[in-house]
N, C-alpha and C positions, 0 to 999 in steps of 0.2 A: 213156935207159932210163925206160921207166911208172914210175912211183909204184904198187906192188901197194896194193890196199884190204885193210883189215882184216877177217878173218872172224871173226864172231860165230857159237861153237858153243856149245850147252846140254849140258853133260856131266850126266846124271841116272845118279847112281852112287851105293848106300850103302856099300859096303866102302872106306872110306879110303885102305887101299893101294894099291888099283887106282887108285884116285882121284890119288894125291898121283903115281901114277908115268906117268899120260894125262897128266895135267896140264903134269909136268915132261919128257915127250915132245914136248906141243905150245910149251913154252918154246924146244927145243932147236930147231924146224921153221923152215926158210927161209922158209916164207909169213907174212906177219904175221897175229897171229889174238889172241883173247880168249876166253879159256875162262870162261863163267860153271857154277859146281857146283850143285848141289840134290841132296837124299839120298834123298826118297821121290816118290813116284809125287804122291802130294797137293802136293807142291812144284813138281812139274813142272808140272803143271796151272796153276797160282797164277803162274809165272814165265811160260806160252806166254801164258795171258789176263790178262796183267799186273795181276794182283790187288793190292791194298794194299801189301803185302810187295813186290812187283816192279812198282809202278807205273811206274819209271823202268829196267826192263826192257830191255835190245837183245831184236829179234827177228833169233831165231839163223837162220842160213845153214843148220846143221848141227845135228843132234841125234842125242848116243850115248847112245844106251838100253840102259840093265840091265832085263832083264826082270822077274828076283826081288828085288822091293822091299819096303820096308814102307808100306802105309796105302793105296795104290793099286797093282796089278800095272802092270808095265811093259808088257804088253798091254793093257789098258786106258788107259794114255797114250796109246800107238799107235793106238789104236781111237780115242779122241777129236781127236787131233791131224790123223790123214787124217778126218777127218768136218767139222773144221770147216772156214770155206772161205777162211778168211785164214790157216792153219794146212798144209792140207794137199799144199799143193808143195813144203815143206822136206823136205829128204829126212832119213830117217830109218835110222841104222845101228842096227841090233840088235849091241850088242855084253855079250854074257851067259854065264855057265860054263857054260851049258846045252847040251846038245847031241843034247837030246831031241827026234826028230824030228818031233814032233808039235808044241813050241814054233816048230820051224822053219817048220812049215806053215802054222801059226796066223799066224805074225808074217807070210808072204807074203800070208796072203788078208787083212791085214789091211794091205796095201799097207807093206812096209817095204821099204825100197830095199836094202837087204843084212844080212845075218845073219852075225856072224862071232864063233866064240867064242875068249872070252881065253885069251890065250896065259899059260903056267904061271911066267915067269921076266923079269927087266928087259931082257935083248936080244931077247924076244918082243914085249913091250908098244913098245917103240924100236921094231923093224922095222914091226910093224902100225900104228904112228903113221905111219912114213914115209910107209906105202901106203898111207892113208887122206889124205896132205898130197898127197899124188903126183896119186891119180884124182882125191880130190871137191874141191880147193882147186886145183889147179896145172891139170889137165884138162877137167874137168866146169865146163859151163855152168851156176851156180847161180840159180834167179830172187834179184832184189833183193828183199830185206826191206823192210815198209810202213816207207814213212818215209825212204827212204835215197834220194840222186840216183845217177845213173848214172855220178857222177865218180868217179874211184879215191881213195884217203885213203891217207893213211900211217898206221904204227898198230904196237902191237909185241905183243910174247905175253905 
C-alpha cells in the first residue's frame, strides 16, 4: 500500500467552536492532513503570503473559508487569493453560516470552488468533514504546493 501524503489545509475561522470541532473532525479523518487556524481575514492573508508571523508557513492544499470575519472579509481573502498567481489553484471552500444568496453568488464570481454552509450540530460538522475528506483529499486531483516533490510523505492530523 502508498504511503498517503499529508494535506496541508488553512482553516480561516473566527468563532472557536466551529473551529475546535473542524479541527477535531479532521483529527478523526483517514487521510492524513494538518490543519493550520487563523481567525481573521488579515491573518489569512499574512499566512497565504508568508508574512513574518508565517514565514515558515505550509502552502495549504486546502482553504476553509468563513466569510464574516474580523479585519478583512472572507470575500476579500477569496478575491485576493484567486488573483494572485501562486495562490489561486488552491481551491477554496466557502464554509460560512451565511446563506445569503447574494454571498453565494459573490463567492462564485469570485471563483470559489464550493460554497457550503455550516451545519447547526457536531454529527453535522463530522458528516461535512467526511465529505470534504471524501471529494477534495481522497478523489480530487489537488495541484502540489510550491516547494513540495511529487513523492507521497507520511504525516498525521
Amino acid at each position: 500500500m502508498d504511503v498517503q501524503r499529508q494535506f496541508e489545509i488553512l482553516l480561516v475561522e473566527d468563532n472557536e467552536a466551529d473551529a475546535r470541532l473542524i479541527i477535531h473532525a479532521f483529527k478523526t479523518a483517514s487521510v492524513p492532513n494538518r490543519v493550520s487556524h487563523v481567525t481573521d481575514g488579515e491573518k489569512a492573508l499574512a499566512f497565504l503570503h508568508r508574512g513574518v508571523e508565517y514565514a515558515d508557513a505550509p502552502q495549504p492544499d486546502l482553504i476553509l473559508l468563513d466569510l464574516n470575519l474580523p479585519k478583512v472579509s472572507g470575500l476579500e481573502v477569496l478575491k485576493a487569493a484567486k488573483s494572485h498567481d501562486k495562490l489561486k489553484r488552491i481551491p477554496v471552500i466557502v464554509l460560512t453560516a451565511s446563506a445569503i444568496e447574494e454571498d453565494i453568488h459573490r463567492s462564485y464570481d469570485l471563483q470559489a470552488n464550493s460554497y457550503i454552509s455550516k451545519p447547526d450540530d457536531l454529527a453535522g460538522f463530522a458528516e461535512l468533514i467526511h465529505g470534504i475528506e471524501s471529494y477534495w483529499l481522497q478523489h480530487s486531483s489537488l495541484p502540489r504546493g510550491e516547494g513540495r516533490s511529487d513523492e507521497s510523505t507520511s504525516g498525521g492530523a
